[in-house]
C-alpha positions as CSV (number, residue, x, y, z in Angstrom):
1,X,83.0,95.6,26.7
2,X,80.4,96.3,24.2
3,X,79.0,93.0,22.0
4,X,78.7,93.3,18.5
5,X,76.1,90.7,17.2
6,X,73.7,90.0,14.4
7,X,70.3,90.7,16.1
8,X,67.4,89.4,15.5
9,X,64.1,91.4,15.3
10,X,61.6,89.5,18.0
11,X,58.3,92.2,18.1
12,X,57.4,95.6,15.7
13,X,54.7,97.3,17.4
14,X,53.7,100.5,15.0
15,X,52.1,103.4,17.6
16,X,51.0,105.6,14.7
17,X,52.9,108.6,13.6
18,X,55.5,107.1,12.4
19,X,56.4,105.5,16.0
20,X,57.5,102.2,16.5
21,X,58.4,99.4,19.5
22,X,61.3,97.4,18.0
23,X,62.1,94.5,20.4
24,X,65.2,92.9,19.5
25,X,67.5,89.8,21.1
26,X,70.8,90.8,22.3
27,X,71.9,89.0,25.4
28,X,74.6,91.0,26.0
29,X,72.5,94.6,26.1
30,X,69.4,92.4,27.9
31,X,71.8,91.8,30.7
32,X,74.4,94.3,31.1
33,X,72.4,97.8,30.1
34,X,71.6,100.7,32.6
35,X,69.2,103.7,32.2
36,X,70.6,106.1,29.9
37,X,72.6,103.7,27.7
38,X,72.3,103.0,23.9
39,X,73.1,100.9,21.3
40,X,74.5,101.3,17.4
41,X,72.0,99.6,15.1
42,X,70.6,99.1,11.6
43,X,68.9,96.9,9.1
44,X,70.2,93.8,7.4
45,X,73.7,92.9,7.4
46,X,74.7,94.2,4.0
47,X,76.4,98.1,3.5
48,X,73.6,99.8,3.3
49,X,72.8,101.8,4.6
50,X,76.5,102.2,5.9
51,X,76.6,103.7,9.2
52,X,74.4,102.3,12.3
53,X,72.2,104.8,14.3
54,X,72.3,105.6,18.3
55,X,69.2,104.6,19.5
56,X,68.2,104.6,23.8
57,X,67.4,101.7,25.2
58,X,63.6,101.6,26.6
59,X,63.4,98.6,28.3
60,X,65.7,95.2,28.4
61,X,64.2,91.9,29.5
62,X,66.9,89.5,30.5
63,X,65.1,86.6,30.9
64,X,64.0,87.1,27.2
65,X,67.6,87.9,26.2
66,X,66.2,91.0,24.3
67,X,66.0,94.7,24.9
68,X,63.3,97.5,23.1
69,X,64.2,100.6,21.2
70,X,61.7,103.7,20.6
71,X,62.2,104.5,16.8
72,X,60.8,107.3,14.7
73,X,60.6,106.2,10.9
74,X,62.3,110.1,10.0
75,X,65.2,109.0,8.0
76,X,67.0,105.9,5.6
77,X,68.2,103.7,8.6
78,X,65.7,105.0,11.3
79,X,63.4,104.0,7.8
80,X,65.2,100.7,7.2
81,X,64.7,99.6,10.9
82,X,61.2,100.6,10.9
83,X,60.6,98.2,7.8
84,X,61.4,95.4,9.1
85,X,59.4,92.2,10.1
86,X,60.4,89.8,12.8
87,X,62.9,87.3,12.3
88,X,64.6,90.0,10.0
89,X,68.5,90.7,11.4
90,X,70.2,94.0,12.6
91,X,73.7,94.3,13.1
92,X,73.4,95.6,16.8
93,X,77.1,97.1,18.8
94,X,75.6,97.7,22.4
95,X,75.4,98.3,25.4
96,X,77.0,101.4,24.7
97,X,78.1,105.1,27.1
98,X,77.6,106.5,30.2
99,X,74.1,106.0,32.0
100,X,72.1,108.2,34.6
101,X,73.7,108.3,38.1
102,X,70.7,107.1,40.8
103,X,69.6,109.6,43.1
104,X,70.7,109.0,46.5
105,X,68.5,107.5,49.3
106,X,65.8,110.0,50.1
107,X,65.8,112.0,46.8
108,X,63.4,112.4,44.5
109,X,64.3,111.7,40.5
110,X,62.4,114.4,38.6
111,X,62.4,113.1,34.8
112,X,62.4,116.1,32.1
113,X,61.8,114.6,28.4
114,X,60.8,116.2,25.4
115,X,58.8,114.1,22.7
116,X,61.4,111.4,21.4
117,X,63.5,111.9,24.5
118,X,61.1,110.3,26.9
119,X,62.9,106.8,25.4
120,X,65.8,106.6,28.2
121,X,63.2,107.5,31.5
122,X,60.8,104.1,30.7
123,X,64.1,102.3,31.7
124,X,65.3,104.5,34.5
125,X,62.0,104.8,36.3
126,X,62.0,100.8,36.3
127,X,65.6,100.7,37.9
128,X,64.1,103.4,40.6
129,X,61.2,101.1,41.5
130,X,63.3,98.1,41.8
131,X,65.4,99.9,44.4
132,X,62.6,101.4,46.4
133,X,63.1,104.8,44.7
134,X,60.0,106.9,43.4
135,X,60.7,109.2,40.1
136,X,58.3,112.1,38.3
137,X,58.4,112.4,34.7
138,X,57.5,115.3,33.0
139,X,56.8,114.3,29.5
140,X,55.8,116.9,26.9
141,X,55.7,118.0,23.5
142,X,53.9,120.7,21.2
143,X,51.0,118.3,20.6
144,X,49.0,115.1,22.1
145,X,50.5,113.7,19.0
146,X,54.0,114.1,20.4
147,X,53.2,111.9,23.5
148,X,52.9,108.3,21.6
149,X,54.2,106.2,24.6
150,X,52.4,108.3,27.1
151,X,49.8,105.1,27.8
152,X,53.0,102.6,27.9
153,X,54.7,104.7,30.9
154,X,52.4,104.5,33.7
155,X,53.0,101.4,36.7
156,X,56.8,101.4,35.6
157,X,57.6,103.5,39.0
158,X,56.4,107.1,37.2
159,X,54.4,109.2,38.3
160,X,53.4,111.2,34.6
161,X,52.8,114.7,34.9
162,X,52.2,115.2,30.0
163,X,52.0,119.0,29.2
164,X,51.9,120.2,25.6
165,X,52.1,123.4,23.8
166,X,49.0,123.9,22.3
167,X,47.0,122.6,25.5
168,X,45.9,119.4,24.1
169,X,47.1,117.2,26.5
170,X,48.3,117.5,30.0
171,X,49.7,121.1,32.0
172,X,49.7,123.9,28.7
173,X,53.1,125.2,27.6
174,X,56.3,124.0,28.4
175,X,57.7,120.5,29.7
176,X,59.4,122.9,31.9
177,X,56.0,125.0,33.4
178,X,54.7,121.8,35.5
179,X,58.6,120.9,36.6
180,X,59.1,124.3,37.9
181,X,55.3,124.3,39.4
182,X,56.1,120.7,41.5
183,X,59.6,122.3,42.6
184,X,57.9,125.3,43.9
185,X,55.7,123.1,46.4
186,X,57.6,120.1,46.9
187,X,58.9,119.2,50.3
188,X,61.6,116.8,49.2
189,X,65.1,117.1,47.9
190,X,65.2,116.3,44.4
191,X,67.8,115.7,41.5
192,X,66.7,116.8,37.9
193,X,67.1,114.3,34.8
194,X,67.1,115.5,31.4
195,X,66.4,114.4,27.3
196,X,64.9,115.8,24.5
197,X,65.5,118.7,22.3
198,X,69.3,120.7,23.7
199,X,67.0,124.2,24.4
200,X,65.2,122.0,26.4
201,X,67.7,120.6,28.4
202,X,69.7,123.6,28.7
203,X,66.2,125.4,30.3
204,X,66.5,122.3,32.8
205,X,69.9,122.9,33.4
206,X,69.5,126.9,34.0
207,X,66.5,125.6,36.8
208,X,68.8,123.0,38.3
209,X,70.9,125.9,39.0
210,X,68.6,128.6,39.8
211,X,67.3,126.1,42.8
212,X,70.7,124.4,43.7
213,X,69.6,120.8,42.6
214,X,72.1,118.5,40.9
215,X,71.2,117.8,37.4
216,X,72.0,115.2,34.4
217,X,71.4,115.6,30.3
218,X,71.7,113.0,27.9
219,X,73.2,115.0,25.2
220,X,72.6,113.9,21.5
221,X,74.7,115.0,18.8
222,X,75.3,113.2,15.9
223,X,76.8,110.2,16.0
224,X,78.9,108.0,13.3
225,X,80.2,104.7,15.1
226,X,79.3,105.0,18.8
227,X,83.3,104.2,20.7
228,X,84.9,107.3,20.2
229,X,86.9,106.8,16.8
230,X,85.1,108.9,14.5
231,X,85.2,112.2,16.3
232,X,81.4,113.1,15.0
233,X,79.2,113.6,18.5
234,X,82.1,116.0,20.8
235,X,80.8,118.7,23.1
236,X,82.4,120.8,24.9
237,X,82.3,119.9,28.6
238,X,84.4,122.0,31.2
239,X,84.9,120.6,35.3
240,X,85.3,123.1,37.9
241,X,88.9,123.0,38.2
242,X,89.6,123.1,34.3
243,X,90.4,126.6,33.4
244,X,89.6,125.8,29.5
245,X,86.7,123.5,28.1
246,X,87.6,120.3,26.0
247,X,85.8,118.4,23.4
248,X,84.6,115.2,24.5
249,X,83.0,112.4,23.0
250,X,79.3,112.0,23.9
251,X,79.6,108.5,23.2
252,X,82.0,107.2,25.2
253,X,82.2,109.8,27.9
254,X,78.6,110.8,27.5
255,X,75.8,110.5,26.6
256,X,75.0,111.4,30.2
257,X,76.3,114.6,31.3
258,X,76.6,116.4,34.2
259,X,74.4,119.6,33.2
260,X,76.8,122.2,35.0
261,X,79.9,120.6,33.4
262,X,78.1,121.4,29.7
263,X,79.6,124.7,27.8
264,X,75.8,125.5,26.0
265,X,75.3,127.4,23.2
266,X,76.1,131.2,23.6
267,X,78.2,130.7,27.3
268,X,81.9,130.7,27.1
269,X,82.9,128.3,30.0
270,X,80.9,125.7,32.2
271,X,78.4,126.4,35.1
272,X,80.7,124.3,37.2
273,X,83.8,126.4,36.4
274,X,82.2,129.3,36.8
275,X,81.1,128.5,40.4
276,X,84.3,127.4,40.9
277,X,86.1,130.6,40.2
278,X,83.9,132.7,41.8
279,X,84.6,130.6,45.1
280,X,88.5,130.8,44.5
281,X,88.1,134.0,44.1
282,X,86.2,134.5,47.5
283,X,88.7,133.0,49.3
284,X,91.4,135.4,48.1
């Protein structure tokens, strides 16, 4: 079960931008959190602001009891968060959803993230190493600018391919050029993992596809108190044998998806269900 504690702020690290490294102590989170997992956060431990914000987790250190969130100063609690010095408190519900599914043995993890995104892969790509496993993350955005933890990534068992739009940085174009480049040469089986803006992930999901390759997204829609009461963060998610999609709640059955069970904008039913009607059908 999730904890719900009054957290106290350990490190703020500001990266520029409007970045920041908050590091806060939650033994709970520190100890029990996987790749791909959040927590419901915010500043102080009065009513405002009044709802907490989903963060990712980045990293957790369990001998330190505390765990590190990627935060964007954009808006009043991102803001709030942001302001604060350490020994300040948060009120901190974690850990919280569904995280990534390891590859199996002998698989390469192909990480997809789009600017803020990157936050869950830090944390996944240390899981991999510990297990023996190797990951590549593609990590891009339309400027240098966009890649603030790009110097913060490397030796935690990535392999950092940046790319950004305008050229600055890395592969130019698309997060998505350089992953499709590596597939088209690579010699290894390989699942696709996927966070960042939802065109993004949905061009991942369309490759994964195209190529046969199982693929996750970490879907993020708004979210109002993180274990499925409020209703606010559903997508529609349709399996193969479901002849109708349902909403479900990102939070509690998410935020990791598998990216063939996602209705995306503009489709009327599932990857998965499509694939599985067209092979019912074949065997009619």
């Amino acid at each position: 079960m999730p904890a719900n504690r009054v957290a106290p702020l350990v490190d703020r690290e500001a990266l520029g931008r409007a970045y920041f490294l908050l590091t806060f102590r939650h033994p709970e989170t520190a100890r029990d959190a996987r790749s791909g997992q959040f927590v419901m956060i915010k500043a102080g431990v009065c009513a405002e602001p009044p709802l907490r914000r989903p963060f990712s987790i980045l990293s957790v250190d369990a001998a330190r009891e505390t765990f590190t969130l990627f935060v964007k100063a954009i808006g009043q609690g991102s803001r709030a968060l942001c302001a604060m010095e350490p020994g300040d408190v948060a009120q901190c519900l974690g850990p919280l959803g569904r995280p990534f599914t390891p590859p199996p043995a002998g698989e390469e993890a192909l990480l997809v993230a789009g600017g803020y995104g990157v936050a869950p892969f830090r944390f996944l790509g240390e899981e991999l190493r510990r297990t023996g496993g190797t990951a590549r993350l593609f990590y891009g955005g339309r400027t240098a600018d966009d890649l603030p933890l790009l110097d913060r990534l490397g030796g935690g068992g990535l392999t950092l391919v940046p790319a950004t739009e305008d050229g600055s940085l890395g592969e130019r174009g698309r997060v998505t050029v350089p992953l499709e480049a590596h597939l088209d040469v690579a010699t290894r089986p390989a699942r696709l993992y996927a966070c960042g803006p939802d065109a993004m992930m949905h061009a991942v999901a369309r490759i994964a596809a195209a190529r046969g390759l199982a693929a996750e997204v970490s879907l993020d829609p708004w979210m109002g108190c993180g274990i499925g009461t409020c209703l606010a963060c559903v997508v529609r998610v349709q399996g193969e044998d479901e002849p109708h999609w349902r909403y479900r709640c990102a939070c509690t059955e998410g935020p990791v998806f598998d990216s063939a069970r996602v209705v995306w904008p503009g489709e009327e039913d599932s990857r998965a269900r499509r694939a599985g009607a067209g092979a019912e059908e074949g065997r009619r």
